[in-house]
C-alpha positions in Angstrom: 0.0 0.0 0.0 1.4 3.4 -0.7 2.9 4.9 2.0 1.7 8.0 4.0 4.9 10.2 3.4 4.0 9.7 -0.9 0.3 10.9 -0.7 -1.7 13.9 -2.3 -1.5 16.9 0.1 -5.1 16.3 0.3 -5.0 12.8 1.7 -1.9 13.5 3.9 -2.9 13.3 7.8 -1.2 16.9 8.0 -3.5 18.9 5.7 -6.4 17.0 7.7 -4.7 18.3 10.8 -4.6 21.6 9.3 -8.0 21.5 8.4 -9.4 20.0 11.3 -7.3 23.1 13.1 -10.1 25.4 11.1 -13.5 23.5 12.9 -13.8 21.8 9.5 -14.7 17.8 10.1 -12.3 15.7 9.1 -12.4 12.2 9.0 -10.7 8.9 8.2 -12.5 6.3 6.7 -10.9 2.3 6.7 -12.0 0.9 3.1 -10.5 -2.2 2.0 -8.4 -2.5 -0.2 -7.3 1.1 0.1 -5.3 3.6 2.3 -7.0 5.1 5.3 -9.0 7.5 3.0 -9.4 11.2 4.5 -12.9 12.5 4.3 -14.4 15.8 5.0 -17.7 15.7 6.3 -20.1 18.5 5.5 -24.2 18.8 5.6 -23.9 15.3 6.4 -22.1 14.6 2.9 -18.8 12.3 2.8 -16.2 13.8 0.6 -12.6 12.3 -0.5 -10.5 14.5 -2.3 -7.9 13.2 -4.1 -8.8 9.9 -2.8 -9.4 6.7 -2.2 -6.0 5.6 -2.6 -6.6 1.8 -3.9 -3.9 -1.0 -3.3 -6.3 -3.5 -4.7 -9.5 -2.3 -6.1 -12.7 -3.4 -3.9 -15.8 -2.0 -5.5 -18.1 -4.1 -3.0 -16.1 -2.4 0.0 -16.1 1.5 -1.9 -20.0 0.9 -2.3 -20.5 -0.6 1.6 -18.6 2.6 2.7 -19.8 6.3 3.5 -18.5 8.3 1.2 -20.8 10.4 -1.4 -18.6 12.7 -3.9 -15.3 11.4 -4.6 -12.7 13.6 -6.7 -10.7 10.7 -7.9 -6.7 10.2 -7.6 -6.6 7.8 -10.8 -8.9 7.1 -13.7 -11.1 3.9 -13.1 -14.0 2.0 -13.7 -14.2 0.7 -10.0 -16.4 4.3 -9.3 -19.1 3.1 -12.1 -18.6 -0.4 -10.3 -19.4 0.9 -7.2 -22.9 3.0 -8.0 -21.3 6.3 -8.4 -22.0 8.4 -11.5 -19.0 10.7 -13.1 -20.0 14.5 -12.4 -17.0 15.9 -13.9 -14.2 14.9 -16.2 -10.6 14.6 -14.8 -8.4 17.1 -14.3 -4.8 17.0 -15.1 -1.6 17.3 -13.0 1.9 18.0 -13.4 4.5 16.1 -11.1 8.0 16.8 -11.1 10.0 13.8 -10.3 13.2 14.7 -8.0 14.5 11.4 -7.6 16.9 11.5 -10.0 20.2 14.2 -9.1 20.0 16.1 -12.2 16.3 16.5 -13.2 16.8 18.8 -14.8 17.6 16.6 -18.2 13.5 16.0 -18.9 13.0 19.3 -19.0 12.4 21.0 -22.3 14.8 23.1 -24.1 13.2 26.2 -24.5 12.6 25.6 -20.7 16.3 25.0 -20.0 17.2 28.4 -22.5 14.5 30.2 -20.2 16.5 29.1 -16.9 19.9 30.2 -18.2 17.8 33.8 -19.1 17.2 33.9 -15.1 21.0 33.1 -14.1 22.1 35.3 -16.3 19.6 38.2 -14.4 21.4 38.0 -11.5 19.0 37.5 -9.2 19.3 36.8 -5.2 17.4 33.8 -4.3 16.4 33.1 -1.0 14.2 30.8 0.8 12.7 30.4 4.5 10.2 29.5 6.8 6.6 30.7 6.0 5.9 34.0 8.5 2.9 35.6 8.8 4.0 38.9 9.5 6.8 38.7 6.8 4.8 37.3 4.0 1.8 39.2 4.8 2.4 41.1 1.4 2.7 37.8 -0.7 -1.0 36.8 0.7 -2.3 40.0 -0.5 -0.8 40.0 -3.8 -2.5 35.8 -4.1 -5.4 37.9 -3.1 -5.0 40.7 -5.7 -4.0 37.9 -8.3 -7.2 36.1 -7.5 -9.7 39.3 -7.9 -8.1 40.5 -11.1 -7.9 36.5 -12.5 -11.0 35.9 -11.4 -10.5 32.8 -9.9 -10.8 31.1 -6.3 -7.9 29.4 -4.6 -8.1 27.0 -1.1 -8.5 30.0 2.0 -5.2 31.4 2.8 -6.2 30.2 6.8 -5.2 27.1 5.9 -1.5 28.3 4.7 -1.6 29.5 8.8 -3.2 26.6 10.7 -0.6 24.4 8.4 2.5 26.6 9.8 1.3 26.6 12.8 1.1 22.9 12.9 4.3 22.3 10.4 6.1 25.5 10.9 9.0 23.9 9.0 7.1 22.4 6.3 5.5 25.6 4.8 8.3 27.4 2.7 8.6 30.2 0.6 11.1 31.4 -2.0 11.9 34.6 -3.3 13.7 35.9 -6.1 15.2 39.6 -5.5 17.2 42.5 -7.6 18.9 45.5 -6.3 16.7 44.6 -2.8 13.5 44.5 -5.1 11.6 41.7 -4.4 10.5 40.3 -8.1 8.8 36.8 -7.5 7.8 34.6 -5.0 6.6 30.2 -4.5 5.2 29.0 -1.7 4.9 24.9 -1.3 3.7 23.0 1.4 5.2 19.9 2.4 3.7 16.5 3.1 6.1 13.8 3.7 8.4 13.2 0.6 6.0 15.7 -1.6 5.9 19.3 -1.7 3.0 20.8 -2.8 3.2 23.7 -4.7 0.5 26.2 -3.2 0.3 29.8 -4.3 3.1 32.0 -7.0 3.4 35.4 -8.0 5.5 38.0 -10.1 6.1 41.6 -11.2 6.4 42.6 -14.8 10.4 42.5 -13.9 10.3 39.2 -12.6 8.0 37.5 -15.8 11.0 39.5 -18.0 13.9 38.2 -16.2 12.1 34.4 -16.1 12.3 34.9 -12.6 9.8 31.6 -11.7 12.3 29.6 -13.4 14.9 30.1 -11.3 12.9 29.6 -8.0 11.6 26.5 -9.5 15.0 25.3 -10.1 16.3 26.5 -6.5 13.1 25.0 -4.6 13.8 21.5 -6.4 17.4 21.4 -5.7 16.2 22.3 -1.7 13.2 20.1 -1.5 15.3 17.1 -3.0 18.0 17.9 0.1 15.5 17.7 2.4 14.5 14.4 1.0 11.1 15.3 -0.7 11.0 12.4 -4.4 8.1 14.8 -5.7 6.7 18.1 -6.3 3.2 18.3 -7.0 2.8 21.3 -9.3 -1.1 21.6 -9.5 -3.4 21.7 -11.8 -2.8 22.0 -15.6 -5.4 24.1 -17.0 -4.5 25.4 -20.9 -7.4 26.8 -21.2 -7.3 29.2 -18.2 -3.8 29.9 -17.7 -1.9 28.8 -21.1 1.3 30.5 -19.8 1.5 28.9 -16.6 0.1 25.6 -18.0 3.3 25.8 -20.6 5.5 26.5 -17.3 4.8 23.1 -15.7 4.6 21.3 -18.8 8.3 22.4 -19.8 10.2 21.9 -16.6 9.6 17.9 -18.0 6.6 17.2 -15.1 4.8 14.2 -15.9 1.4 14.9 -16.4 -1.1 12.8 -15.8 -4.9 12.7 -15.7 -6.8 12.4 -12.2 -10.3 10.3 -11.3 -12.6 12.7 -11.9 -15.7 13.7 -9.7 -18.1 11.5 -8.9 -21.3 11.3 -6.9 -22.9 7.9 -5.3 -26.0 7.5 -6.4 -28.6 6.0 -3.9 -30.0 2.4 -4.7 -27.6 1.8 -7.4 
């Protein structure tokens, strides 16, 4: 069975801890065949994201167990099986693989050319503990990012319950010029993956290919620290192309999820 330290941010016990910090009702659920599957419970509704995680697929136990919407880790017919019915299509995501020393090799080339654009910019890279004081300003430009994108992200509160919990887990790094600061990641870290949570840059830091460089620099860190994965997100050409284009060059794998998918009563 897969082990704990390898899951999804969503299934590891310390985003449920994080959670669970915020009053929300977090659960796990024992299915067999599968991981301890974490659930969040609300209006009486089971919900796994990013979950179950099957060992051996066990649609008699899936359909004898209490869960109601499931956002799917893999593609599978055991959902349909079970007497759930697909609500929307899988999402894609991009995983970096760290295991190997130089990683750096899958990437693509106009990736790599963009990199080299970075080192040549000079830039002082830095990285450190996530502080809420200190990084107020990179929470209100997610915020800023958000209203003008017009998109939703998870509640910053949980980026503080999380440090609060895992002080040393939640890490940010920043690229700087002549004390400006030009771009910023933030990852959360679950066991051997980092998650990568929230991103931004100024016009001088998409022109000096800033992001590349703290890509590069959080890999190198992450794989120090023993972490065999990042989990970049979602990978969503439609909505963000450039981004999208970002993940898909630094050589990530990507790779289709589940799906969502909602048990139907009596089937």
């Amino acid at each position: 069975m897969e082990h704990a330290r390898q899951l999804p941010l969503q299934q590891h016990p310390d985003f449920g801890a994080a959670l669970k910090k915020l009053g929300t009702d977090v659960r796990r659920v024992h299915i067999d065949g599968a991981a301890p599957t974490q659930v969040i419970k609300r209006f009486g509704v089971a919900f796994a994201p990013r979950g179950p995680i099957w060992e051996r697929e066990n649609p008699s136990a899936l359909r004898r167990s209490p869960l109601r919407i499931i956002n799917a880790e893999q593609p599978s017919d055991i959902y349909a099986r079970a007497g759930f019915r697909q609500l929307m299509t899988p999402a894609h995501v991009a995983e970096l693989s760290l295991r190997e020393i130089d990683w750096m090799v899958r990437a693509h080339g106009k990736w790599r050319n963009a990199w080299r654009k970075s080192e040549k910019s000079k830039l002082a890279l830095d990285h450190t503990r996530f502080n809420v004081a200190h990084h107020a300003w990179l929470l209100a430009e997610d915020r800023e990012q958000q209203r003008r994108k017009k998109y939703r992200a998870l509640p910053q509160s949980i980026i503080h319950a999380y440090a609060v919990l895992h002080p040393d887990n939640v890490r940010v790094f920043t690229a700087r010029r002549k004390e400006e600061t030009l771009a910023a990641m933030l990852f959360l870290q679950h066991g051997q993956v980092a998650t990568y949570h929230l991103g931004w840059s100024s016009a001088q830091g998409r022109e000096t290919n800033a992001h590349y460089a703290l890509l590069k620099k959080a890999a190198d860190i992450f794989r120090a620290r023993g972490v065999i994965r990042l989990d970049l997100g979602a990978v969503a050409t439609d909505n963000a192309p450039g981004l999208a284009r970002f993940k898909i060059g630094s050589g990530a794998q990507i790779r289709p999820l589940g799906g969502t998918w909602l048990r139907i009563p009596g089937l």
